[in-house]
C-alpha positions in Angstrom: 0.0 0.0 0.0 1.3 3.3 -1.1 0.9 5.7 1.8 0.6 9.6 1.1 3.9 11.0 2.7 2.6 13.1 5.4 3.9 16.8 7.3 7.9 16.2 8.5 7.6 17.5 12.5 10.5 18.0 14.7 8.4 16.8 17.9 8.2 13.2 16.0 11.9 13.1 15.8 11.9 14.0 19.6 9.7 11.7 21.1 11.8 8.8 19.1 15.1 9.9 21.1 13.2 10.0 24.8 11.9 7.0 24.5 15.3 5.3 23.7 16.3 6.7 27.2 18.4 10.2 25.9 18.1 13.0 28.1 15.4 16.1 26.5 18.9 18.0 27.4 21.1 16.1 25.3 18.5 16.3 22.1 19.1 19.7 19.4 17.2 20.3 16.0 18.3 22.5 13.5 16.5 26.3 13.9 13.4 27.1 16.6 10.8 24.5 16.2 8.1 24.9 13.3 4.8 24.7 14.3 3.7 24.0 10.9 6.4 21.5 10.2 8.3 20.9 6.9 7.1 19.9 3.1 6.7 16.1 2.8 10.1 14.6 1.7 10.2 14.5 -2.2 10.3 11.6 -4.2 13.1 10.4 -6.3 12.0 6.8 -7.8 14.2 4.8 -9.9 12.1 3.6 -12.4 10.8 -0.6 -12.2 12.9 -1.0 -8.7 11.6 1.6 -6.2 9.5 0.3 -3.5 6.8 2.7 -1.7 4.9 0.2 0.1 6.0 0.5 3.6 4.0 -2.2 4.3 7.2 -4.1 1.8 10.0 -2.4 3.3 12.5 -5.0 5.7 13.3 -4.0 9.3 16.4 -2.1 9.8 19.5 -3.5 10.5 21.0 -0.5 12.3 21.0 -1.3 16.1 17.9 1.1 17.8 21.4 3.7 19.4 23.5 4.1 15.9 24.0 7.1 15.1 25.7 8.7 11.8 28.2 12.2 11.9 27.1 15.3 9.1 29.7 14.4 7.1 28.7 10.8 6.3 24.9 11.3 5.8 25.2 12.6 2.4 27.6 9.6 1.1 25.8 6.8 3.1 21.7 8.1 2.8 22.5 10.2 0.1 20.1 13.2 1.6 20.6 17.0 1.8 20.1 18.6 4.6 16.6 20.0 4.3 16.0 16.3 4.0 16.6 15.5 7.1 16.3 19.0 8.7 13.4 18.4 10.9 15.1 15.2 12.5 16.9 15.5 16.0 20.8 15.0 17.2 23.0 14.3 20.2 26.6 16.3 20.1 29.7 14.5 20.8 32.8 16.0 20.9 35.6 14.9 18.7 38.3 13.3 20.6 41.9 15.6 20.8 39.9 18.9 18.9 37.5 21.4 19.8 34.9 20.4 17.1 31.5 19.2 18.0 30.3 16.3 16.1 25.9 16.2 15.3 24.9 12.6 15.2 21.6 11.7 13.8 20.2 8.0 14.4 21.0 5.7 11.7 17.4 4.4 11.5 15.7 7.8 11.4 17.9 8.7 8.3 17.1 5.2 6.7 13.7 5.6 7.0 13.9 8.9 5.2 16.2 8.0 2.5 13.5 4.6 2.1 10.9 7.4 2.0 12.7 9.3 -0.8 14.0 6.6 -2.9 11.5 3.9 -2.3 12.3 1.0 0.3 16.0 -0.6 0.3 16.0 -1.9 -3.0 15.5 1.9 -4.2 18.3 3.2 -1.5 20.7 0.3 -3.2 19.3 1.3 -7.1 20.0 4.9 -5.9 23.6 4.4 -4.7 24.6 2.5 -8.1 23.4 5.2 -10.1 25.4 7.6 -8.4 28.9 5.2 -8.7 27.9 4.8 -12.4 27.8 8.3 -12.2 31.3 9.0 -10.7 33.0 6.1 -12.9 31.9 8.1 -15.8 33.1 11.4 -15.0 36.5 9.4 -14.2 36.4 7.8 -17.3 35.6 11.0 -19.3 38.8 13.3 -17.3 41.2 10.5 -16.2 43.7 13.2 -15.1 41.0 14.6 -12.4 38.1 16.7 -12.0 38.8 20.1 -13.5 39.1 21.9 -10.3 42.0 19.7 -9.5 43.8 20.7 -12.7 43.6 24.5 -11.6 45.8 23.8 -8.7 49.3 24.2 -8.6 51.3 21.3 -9.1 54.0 20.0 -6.5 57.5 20.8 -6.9 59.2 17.5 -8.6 61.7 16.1 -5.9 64.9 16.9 -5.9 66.8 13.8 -7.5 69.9 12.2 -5.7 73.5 12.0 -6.6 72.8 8.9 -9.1 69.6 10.7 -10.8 67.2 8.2 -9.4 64.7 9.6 -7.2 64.7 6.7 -5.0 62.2 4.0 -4.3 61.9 0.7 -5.9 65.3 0.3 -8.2 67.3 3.4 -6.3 71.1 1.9 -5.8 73.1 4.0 -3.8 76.1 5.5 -5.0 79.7 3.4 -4.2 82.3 5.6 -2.1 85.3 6.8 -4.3 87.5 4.3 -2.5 85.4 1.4 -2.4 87.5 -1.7 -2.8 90.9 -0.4 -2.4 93.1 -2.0 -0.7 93.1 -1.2 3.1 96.9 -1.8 3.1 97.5 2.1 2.3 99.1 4.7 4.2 96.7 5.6 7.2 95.7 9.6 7.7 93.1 11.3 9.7 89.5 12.0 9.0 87.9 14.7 10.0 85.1 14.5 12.2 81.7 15.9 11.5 80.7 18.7 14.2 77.2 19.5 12.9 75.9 15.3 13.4 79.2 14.2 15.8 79.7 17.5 18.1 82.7 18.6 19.6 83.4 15.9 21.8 84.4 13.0 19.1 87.6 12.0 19.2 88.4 9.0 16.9 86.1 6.4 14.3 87.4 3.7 12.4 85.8 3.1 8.7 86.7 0.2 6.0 89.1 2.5 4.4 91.0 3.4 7.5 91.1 1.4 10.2 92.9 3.2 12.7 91.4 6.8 12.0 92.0 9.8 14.4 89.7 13.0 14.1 91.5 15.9 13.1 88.4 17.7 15.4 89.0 15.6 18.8 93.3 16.5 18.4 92.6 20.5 17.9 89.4 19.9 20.9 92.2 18.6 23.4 95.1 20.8 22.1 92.7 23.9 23.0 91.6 22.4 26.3 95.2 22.2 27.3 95.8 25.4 25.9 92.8 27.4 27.8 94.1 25.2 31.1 97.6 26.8 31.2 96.4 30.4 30.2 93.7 29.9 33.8 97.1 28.3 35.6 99.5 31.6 34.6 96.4 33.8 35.3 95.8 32.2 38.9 99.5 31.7 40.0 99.6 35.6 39.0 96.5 36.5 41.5 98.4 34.9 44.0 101.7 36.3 43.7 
């Protein structure tokens, strides 16, 4: 039986949320209540599958407390929101922000996309239309909407030494030395202050096993150096 789609009231909406035990505090609406209520939800059949008998239409599979955020009621009931303007919401706020999240119930909004699109079957026709939709639009600008090709583009990556940008294939470049002998006359390398600081004294590498830092000798040379200028200072003082 096709029932006439009747006056959309707020107070409906309310009831439904005391009597699942929330608080009359802890239940909003959008705007002051409207005495004369909202249009009848319009129709949007798909033609040979939409069902309007109610009388048709399975029970709900959302548990009687689920709720959905804003964001996802367009995507998963595909409604706007003077579609479901007239229904109530709890707020909840979003954990580590200061946003406050409006949560409808799941079954109110499925009821009113079933009332829109005609029972289940008509939510499901309804929600392959609009991926048929978006495939085709993909299909017809592969490179992205053309909003997306306004933007600016990235910056390409700087490349390293080699010319490969890295990832899958990158092979890092050899060290001028690599496979030389290590039989060859030692000398010092000098230490890195800016990853090392001051305080490094001596590494050892493939190449040179036996390495002294050029830094760590001019570190203790200076020590000793600022230790005898305090020593002539202080035996001066005294004298």
């Amino acid at each position: 039986m096709d029932v006439q789609l009747q006056r959309r009231y707020s107070r409906h909406s309310l009831v439904n949320h005391l009597s699942l035990g929330i608080q009359r505090k802890d239940v909003f609406w959008k705007g002051p209540e409207r005495l004369e209520g909202f249009d009848p939800i319009k129709r949007d059949p798909i033609p040979g599958v939409s069902e309007y008998d109610q009388a048709k239409w399975p029970a709900s599979y959302w548990p009687p407390m689920h709720t959905h955020m804003t964001k996802l009621i367009g995507k998963v009931f595909l409604l706007s929101p003077d579609e479901y303007v007239d229904l109530c919401f709890t707020k909840r706020r979003i954990p580590r922000s200061d946003l406050i999240a409006h949560e409808y119930l799941s079954r109110e909004l499925e009821q009113r996309a079933w009332e829109k699109f005609g029972g289940q079957v008509g939510l499901d026709a309804a929600r392959a239309r609009r991926d048929q939709r978006v495939a085709q639009q993909q299909n017809q600008n592969p490179e992205g909407n053309a909003y997306n090709n306004r933007r600016p583009q990235p910056a390409q990556a700087p490349k390293r030494e080699n010319g490969h940008g890295g990832g899958e294939g990158y092979i890092a470049p050899m060290r001028a030395d690599y496979g030389v002998d290590v039989a060859q006359p030692q000398r010092p390398i000098a230490a890195q202050p800016e990853s090392e600081g001051p305080y490094f004294y001596a590494r050892a590498e493939p190449s040179y096993p036996q390495a002294v830092s050029i830094e760590g000798e001019r570190y203790v040379r200076e020590s000793k150096t600022l230790m005898g200028k305090f020593s002539s200072m202080f035996s001066r003082s005294r004298s």
